[in-house]
Every structure is written in C-alpha cells, then in structure tokens.
C-alpha positions in Angstrom: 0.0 0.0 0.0 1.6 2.9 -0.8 2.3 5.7 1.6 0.3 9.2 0.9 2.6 12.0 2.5 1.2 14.7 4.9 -1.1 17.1 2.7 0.8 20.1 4.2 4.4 18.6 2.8 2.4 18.4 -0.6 1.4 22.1 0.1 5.6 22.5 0.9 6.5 21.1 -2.1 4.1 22.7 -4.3 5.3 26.2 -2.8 8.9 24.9 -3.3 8.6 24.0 -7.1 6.8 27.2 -8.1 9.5 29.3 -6.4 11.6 27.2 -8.4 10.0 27.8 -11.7 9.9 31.2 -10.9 13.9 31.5 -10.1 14.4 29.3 -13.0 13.3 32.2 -15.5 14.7 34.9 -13.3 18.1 33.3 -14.3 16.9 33.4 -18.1 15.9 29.9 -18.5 12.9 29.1 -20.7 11.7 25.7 -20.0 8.4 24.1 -21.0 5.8 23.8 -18.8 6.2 21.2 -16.8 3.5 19.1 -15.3 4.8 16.8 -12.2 3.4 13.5 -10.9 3.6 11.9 -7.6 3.9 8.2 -8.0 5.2 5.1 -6.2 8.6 3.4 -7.2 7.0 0.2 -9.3 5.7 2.9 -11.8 8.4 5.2 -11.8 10.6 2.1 -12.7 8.1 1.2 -15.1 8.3 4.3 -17.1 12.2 4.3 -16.4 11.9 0.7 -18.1 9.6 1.3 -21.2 11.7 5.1 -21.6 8.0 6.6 -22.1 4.7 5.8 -20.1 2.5 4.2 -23.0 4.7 2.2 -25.1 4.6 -1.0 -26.6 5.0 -4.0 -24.5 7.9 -6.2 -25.1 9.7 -8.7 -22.7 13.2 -6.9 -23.3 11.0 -4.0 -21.2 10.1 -6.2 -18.6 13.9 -7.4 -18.0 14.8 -3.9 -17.7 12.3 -3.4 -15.0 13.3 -6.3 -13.0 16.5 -5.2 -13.2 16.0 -2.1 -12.3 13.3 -2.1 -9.4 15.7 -5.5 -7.7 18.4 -2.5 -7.6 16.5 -0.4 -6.0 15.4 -2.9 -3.5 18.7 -3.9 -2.4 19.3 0.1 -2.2 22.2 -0.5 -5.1 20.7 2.4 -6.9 17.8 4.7 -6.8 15.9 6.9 -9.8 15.4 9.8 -8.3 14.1 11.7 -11.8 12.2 11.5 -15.0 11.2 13.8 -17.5 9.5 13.8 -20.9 10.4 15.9 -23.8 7.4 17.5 -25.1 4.6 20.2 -24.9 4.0 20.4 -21.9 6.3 18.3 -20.5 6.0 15.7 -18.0 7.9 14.9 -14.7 7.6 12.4 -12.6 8.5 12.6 -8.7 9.0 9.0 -6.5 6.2 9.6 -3.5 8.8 7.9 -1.2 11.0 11.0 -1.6 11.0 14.1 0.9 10.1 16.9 0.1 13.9 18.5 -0.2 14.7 15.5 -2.6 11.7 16.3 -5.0 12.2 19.8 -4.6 16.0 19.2 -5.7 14.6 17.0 -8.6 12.0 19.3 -10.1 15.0 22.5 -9.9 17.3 19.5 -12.3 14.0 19.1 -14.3 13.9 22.8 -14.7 17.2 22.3 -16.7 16.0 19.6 -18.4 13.6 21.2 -19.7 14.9 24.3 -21.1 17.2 22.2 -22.7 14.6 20.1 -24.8 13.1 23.8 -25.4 16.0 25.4 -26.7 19.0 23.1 -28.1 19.2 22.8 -31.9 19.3 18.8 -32.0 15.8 18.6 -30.5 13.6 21.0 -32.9 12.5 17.9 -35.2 11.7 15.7 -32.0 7.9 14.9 -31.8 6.2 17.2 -28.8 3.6 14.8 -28.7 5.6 11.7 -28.4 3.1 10.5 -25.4 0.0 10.5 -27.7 2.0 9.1 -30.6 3.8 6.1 -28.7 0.2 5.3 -27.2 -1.5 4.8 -30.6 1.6 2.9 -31.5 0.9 1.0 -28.7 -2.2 0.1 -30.2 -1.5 -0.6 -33.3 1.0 -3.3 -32.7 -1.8 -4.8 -29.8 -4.6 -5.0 -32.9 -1.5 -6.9 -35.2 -1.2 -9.1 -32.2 -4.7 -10.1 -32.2 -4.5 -10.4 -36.0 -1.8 -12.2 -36.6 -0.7 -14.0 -33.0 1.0 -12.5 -30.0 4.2 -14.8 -30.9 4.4 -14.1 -34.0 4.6 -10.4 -33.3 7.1 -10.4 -30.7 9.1 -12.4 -33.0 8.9 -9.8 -35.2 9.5 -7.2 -32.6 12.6 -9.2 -31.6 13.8 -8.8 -35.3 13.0 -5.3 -35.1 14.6 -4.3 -31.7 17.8 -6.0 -32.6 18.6 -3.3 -35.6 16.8 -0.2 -34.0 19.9 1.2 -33.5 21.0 1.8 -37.2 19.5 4.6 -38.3 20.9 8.1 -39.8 20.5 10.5 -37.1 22.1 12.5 -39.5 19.2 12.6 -41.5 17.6 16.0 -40.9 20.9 17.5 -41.8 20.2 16.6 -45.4 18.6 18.6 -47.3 17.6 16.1 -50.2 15.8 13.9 -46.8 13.6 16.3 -44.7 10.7 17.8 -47.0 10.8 20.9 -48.1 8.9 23.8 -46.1 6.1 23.5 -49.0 5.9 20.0 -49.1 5.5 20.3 -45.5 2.5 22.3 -45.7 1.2 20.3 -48.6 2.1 17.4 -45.9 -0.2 19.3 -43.3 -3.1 19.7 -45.8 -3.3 15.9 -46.5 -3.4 15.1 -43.1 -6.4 13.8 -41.4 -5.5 11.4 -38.6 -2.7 10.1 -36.7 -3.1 6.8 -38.9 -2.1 8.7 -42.0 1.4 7.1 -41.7 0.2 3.9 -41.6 -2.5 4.3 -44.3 1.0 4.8 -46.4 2.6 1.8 -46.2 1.3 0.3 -49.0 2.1 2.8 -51.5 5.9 2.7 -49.9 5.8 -1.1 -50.7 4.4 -0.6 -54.3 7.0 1.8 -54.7 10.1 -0.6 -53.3 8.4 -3.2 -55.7 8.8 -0.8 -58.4 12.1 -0.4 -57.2 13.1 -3.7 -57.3 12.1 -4.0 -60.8 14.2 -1.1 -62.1 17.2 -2.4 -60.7 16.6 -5.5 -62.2 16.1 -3.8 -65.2 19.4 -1.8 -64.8 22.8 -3.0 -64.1 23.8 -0.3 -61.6 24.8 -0.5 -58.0 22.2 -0.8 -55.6 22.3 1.0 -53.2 24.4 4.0 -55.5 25.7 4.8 -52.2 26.3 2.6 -49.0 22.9 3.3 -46.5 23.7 3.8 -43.4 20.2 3.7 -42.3 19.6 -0.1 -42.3 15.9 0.1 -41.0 14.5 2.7 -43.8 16.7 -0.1 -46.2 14.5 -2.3 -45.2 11.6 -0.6 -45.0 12.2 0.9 -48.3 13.2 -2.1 -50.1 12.6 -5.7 -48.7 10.8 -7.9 -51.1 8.9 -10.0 -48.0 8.0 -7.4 -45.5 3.8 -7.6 -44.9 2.3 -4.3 -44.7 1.9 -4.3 -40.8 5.7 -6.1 -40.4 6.5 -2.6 -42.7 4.5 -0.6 -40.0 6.0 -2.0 -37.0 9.8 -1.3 -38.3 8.7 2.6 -38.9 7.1 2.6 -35.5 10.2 1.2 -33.9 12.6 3.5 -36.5 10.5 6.6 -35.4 10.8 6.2 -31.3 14.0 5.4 -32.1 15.3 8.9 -33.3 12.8 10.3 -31.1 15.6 9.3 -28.6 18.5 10.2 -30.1 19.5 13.9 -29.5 19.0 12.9 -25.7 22.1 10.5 -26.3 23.6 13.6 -28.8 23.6 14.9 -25.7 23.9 13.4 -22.9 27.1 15.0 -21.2 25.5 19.0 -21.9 22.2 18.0 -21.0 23.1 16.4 -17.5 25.4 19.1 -16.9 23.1 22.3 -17.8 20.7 20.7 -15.6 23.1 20.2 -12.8 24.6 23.8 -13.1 21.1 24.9 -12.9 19.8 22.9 -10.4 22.7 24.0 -8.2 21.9 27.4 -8.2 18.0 27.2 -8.3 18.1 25.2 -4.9 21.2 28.0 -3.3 18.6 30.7 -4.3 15.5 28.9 -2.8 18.0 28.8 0.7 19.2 32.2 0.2 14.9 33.1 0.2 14.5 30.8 3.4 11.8 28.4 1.3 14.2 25.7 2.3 15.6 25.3 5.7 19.8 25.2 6.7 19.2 21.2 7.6 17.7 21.2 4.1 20.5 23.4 2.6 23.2 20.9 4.2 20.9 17.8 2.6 21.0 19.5 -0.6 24.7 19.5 -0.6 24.8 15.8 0.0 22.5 15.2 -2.8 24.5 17.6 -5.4 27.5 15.9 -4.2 26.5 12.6 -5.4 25.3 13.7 -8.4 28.2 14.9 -9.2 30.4 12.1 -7.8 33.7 11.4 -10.4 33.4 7.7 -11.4 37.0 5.7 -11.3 35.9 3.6 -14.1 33.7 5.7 -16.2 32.7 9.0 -17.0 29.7 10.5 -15.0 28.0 13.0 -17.9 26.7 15.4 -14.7 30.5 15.8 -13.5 31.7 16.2 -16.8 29.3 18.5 -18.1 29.0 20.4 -14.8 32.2 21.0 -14.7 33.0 22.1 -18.6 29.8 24.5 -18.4 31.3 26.3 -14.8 35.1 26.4 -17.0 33.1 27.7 -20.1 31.3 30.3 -18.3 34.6 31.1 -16.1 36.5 31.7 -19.0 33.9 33.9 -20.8 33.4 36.1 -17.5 37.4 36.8 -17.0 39.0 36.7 -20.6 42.9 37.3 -21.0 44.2 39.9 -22.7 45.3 37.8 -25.4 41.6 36.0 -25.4 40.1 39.7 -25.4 42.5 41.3 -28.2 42.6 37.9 -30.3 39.1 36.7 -30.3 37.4 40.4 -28.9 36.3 38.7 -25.8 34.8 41.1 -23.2 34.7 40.4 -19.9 31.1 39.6 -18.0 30.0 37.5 -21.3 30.2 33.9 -19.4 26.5 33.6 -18.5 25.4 34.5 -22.7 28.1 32.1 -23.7 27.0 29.2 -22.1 23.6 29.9 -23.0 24.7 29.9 -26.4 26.2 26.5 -25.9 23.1 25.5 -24.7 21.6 26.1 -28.1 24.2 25.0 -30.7 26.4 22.7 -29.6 25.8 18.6 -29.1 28.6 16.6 -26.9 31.2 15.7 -29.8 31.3 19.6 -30.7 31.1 20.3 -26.8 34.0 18.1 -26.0 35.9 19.1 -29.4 35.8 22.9 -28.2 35.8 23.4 -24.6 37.4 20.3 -22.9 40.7 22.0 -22.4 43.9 20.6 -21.5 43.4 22.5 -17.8 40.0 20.5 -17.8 41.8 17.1 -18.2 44.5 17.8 -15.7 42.2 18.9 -12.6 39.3 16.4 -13.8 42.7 13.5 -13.9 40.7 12.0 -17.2 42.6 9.5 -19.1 41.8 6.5 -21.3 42.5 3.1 -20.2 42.0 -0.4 -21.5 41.7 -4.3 -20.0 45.1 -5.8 -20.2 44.7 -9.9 -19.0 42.4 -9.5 -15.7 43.6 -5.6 -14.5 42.7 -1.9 -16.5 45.8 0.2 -17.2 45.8 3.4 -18.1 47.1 3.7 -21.8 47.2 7.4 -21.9 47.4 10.8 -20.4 47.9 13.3 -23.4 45.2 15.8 -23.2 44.4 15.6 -26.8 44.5 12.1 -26.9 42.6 12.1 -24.0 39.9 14.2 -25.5 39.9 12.9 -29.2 39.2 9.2 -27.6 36.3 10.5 -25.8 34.6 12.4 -28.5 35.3 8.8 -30.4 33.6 6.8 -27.8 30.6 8.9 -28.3 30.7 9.0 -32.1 27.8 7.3 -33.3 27.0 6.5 -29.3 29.9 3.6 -29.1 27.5 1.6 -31.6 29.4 -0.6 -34.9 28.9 1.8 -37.7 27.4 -0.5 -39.9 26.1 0.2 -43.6 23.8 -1.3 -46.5 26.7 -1.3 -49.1 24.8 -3.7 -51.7 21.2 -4.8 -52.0 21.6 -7.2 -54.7 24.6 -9.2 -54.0 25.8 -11.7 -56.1 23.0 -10.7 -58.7 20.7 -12.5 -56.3 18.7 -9.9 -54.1 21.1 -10.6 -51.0 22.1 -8.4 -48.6 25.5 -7.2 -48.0 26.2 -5.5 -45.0 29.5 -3.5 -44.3 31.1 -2.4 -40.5 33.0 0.3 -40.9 35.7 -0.9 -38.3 37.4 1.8 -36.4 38.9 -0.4 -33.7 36.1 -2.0 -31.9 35.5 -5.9 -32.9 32.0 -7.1 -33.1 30.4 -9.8 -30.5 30.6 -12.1 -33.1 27.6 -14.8 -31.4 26.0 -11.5 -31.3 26.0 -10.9 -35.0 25.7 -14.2 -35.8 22.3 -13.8 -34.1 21.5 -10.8 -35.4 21.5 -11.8 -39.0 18.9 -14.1 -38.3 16.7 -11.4 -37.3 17.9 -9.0 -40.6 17.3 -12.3 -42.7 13.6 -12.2 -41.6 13.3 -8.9 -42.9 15.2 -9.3 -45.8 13.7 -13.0 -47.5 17.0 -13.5 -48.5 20.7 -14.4 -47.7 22.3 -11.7 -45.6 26.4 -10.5 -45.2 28.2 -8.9 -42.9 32.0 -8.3 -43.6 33.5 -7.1 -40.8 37.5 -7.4 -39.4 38.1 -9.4 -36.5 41.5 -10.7 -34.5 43.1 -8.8 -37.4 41.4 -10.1 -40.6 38.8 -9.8 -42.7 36.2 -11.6 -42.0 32.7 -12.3 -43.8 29.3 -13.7 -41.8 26.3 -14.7 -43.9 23.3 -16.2 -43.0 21.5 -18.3 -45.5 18.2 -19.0 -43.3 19.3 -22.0 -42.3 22.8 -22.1 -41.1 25.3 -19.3 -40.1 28.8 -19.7 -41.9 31.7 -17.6 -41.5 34.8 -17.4 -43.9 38.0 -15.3 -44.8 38.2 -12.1 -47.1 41.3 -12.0 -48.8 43.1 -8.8 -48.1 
C-alpha cells in the first residue's frame, strides 16, 4: 500500500517547485511547462523501463524493470528523476522521496527542460511523443490479435535487434527532410494520426517498383552505402507484410525520437546540474528551504556529481565544462580579449549559447581544455589480462578518444553497401571498423533477425583478430569465412 505523504508537505512542495520555476526564468531559462506526478517506485521504474509511459510492451522491457526495481530494493541504486520531452512536459517525482529530494529533482528538471526547449538537435523531435507512442501501442496490440501474439514479438525481436542503425544525420540533409512546402502540402493531406500507416502500401508498391528497375538496370544498388539499415529495409525488402512494414517505422520513429538525448547526454546532465545547483542555493538564500535542508541539498549535489574511477559521470563532466566555459567567458585574457574580442562579463550568454548550438562531440571538441583534463585526472584506459591500465594521459588524446567513444553512441557503424549481392537480391552488410571488434555470437544472431526482414541471404564483412572476415546467413545455417586482403 503505498504511503500518501502529509497534505501540508504536498502544500511545501508545491510552494517549493513554483519558487523554483519562478527563479528558473529569473536566471533566463525558458523551460516548458512542466507538469509533475507523484507516484510510487513500481511505476516510476516502469516508465524508467519502457523510456515513455504508454509504449509498446515487449519482454526486453520487462527485464529492464526487473532489473532495475531489484536494484533499487537492495538500495544498489535509486531513480530519483524522469522527465519527458514534449509540450508540456511531463515529470515524474518518486512519493517515497521528501520533500527536499523532490524539490531538488524538479530545480534538475527545470534544466531539463529548457534544454529540450531550446538546443538545436531537438527542434524535429515529436512534442507529442506520449500520444504518438500510445497509438503505437495500439496498433501493434490490434496486429497481435491479428496475426498471434508470438508471432509479433518475434517480429519485434527482429525489429529491436537493428533499432539502432539509423541516420540520425538525417535532418541534416537537405535532399531527406521535406521541403517547407511539401510540408504544408504534408499538413493539408493530413487527417488522422493513422495517415502514416494508411502509407505503407504505397511505400511497398514503390520498393516493388524499385526492385524491378534495378533488375532492369545493371547499376549498383544502393548508388551509395545506406547507413540507415531500418528505412533499407523498409524501403526495399521484397517479403516485408504491410503491418511487419508498420512496425519497423514505428520502432525506426521512437527510435530517433531518442537520439538527440544521447547527442547529448554529457550537456544536457550538466546544464541541468549547473542549474539545479543554483536554483536550490537561491531557494535557501529566500528561506523556502531550511539550513538542515540546505546541508541535505549539498549531499545530494555531491552525489550527483560524484567522479566515477571507471567511467565517465556525464553530470560531473558536463557540470564541470559549463562552470570552466562560463569562467572563461566572464574573465578573458588579454590575449583572449584582443585575439578573439572577448569582453569580460559575457560567461552567462556564452554558455547559453552553448546550450543552443552545440551537441557533446562539438562540446567536448571545443571546450574540454587541456586544464580541464588535468584537474578532472581523465585519461583512457583499456583491459590488459584480468587488470585496467591506463594507456594514456595526453590531453588531446585524451579528449579525441572520448569524442570517439561517443561518435555514433559507441555503436558498430554498420552500412547497407549492396542490395543485390551476387546478382541474387542478398544483402550485404559492411562495418566500418574503427577499432572495436564485433560480439561475433551476437551478429551471428543478429543476422537471423535481418534475414527475416530481408527474404533473402544476408552478409556482414566485418574485421576481427586482425582479418577480414565475412558472416552470412542463408536462413538456415550461419557460416563464416575469410576475405582475402
């Protein structure tokens, strides 16, 4: 039964978060309007678990649960946060908390959510994302009753196994996004939510057409490797059934919903920390929260911001690079001021300016300064028999090998480099290797699932122990052989 706290600590905490809000825009930030929910840990892990309250179900959720909420129960870790990006956005607050810890949560949330507002990589995100994962939800529930629950989350399994290769690059092309015209022309057309699904069967008449023009022509298909393996498929497979075609858009859209949150990660933890740190300062400067709750808040900030010996915490890092940025800004040299035209007392409008342009590669690329590695001791290391070593110190080394760690979000860069292999309509995929060896049981599976998609023999040439190496699936056997050099 869960515990329903004192109606005047709801009062408390209610007075706390609009103070809040209200010292959030004194210091110039322009959030959404946020809408907070008290709830108990089992949903707050829930959500945590499914990423957005209303998706589809699928067992992988349900492990991530477990997971989670066990951790929590053996106190090995605790949520103490969640918000949604959209318009209004949504924030949820774990009941158990006190009112100082939710109040501390909702001043983070602030930051959040003047980040979703205002950074450049989330302007194509969905602000309706909660409406459009729920009738997601529902569509893949009606296919279930359709065509089996099994065979759906087979699909699904298929589906979830490639979500990750996708061109988040995308709306930085301007032959991909529509034009502003065919947008409106987009706009006119619409009627209902369903309209992208009422498409799918046009978009497989058209790969079908596709198909046949390649046949028809001898010229490389692709004309240039895809890096966007789902839209390949959706595009292009000769087997995919029109709700099989639905369900990879539906996973290939939530997917890219998520990306500029791992864009930016490091800036987006750290603008909320830097703001959360001097929301809850001001609220004990005004006496809304009490010293004892002042010295609470310091323990909570503290741990947020915790250095990890084994891997980088984003709200340290980014914390720490925003306080440098804005540092540096304030108090220019007189070489930065005569070489650049730096004036001093900019700091606060630069980082705000960060805010809006940057994402964590150009973040780390421009600001993590050799000073910054030194006092933050940040170095790379690697497993060497059973012990980590460090393999390096060199700022620039340093900082070049985490901006690599983060390109493409430490995933195998993987690409559709021909459709019609062999003159036969199989799939050959490419990994780009840049140092990182595949799992190969891993791919091995995983070619089983891109085989079910594809309806025909799939490749993946990748390098491992130092060689070239090719995997293929047939649809009955993996086999694996040796590319010659």
């Amino acid at each position: 039964m869960t515990t329903v706290p004192e109606y005047s600590e709801i009062e408390r905490l209610r007075d706390a978060i609009d103070h809040a809000w209200q010292i959030a825009h004194d210091f110039g930030l322009d959030p959404f309007p946020t809408h907070f929910e008290l709830v108990p840990a089992t949903i707050m892990y829930e959500f945590a678990s499914y990423l957005l309250p209303g998706r589809f179900s699928h067992w992988t959720y349900g492990k991530a649960y477990y997971r989670q909420k066990m951790q929590y129960d053996f106190g090995l870790s605790k949520i103490y946060e969640m918000v949604v990006n959209t318009n209004p956005s949504y924030a949820f607050l774990m009941d158990m908390n006190n009112m100082l810890q939710n109040t501390f949560v909702a001043a983070h949330v602030f930051g959040h959510t003047d980040f979703f507002k205002n950074n450049a990589y989330f302007q194509h995100t969905s602000r309706r994302m909660i409406d459009k994962v729920s009738i997601h939800a529902e569509r893949i529930a009606k296919y279930e009753f359709d065509h089996g629950k099994a065979e759906v989350e087979r699909f699904l399994d298929a589906a979830l196994s490639i979500q990750e290769h996708v061109d988040y690059n995308l709306f930085l092309r301007s032959d991909d996004p529509p034009s502003h015209e065919k947008k409106e022309e987009k706009l006119k057309e619409r009627t209902s939510e369903y309209d992208d699904l009422w498409g799918l069967e046009k978009k497989a008449k058209q790969a079908e057409e596709e198909r046949d023009t390649y046949q028809l022509k001898p010229v490389k298909f692709p004309e240039k490797p895809e890096k966007d393996i789902l839209l390949f498929l959706i595009r292009h497979s000769p087997v995919l059934q029109t709700w099989q075609r639905d369900i990879l858009e539906i996973v290939r859209h939530e997917w890219l919903y998520f990306v500029p949150q791992m864009q930016t990660k490091v800036m987006n933890e750290g603008w909320a920390s830097l703001w959360h740190s001097r929301i809850m300062r001001q609220l004990g400067d005004e006496s809304v929260i009490s010293n004892s709750e002042i010295i609470e808040f310091a323990q909570l900030h503290s741990g947020v911001l915790s250095p990890s010996r084994v891997s980088l915490n984003p709200y340290y890092l980014g914390f720490k690079m925003l306080e440098d940025i804005e540092r540096r800004w304030d108090s220019p040299t007189t070489e930065e001021q005569e070489k650049f035209g730096r004036k001093p007392g900019m700091g606060r409008k630069k980082i705000f300016e960060v805010r809006e342009m940057d994402n964590d590669v150009s973040f780390l690329r421009n600001y993590l300064t050799e000073d910054l590695v030194k006092d933050l001791d940040l170095y790379l290391y690697k497993k060497e028999g059973d012990e980590w070593v460090i393999v390096e110190k060199n700022w620039e080394k340093v900082r070049d090998g985490i901006v690599a760690s983060m390109t493409n979000f430490n995933q195998p860069y993987l690409v559709v480099d021909n459709g019609d292999y062999r003159g036969n309509r199989e799939l050959y995929i490419k990994h780009l290797f840049e140092g990182q060896e595949l799992d190969l049981v891993y791919a091995e599976k995983t070619l089983q699932y891109v085989y079910l998609c594809w309806g025909r023999p799939v490749h993946l040439e990748t390098t491992y122990d130092g060689k070239r190496i090719l995997l293929s699936y047939d649809g009955e056997r993996n086999s694996k052989s040796t590319l010659e050099k």
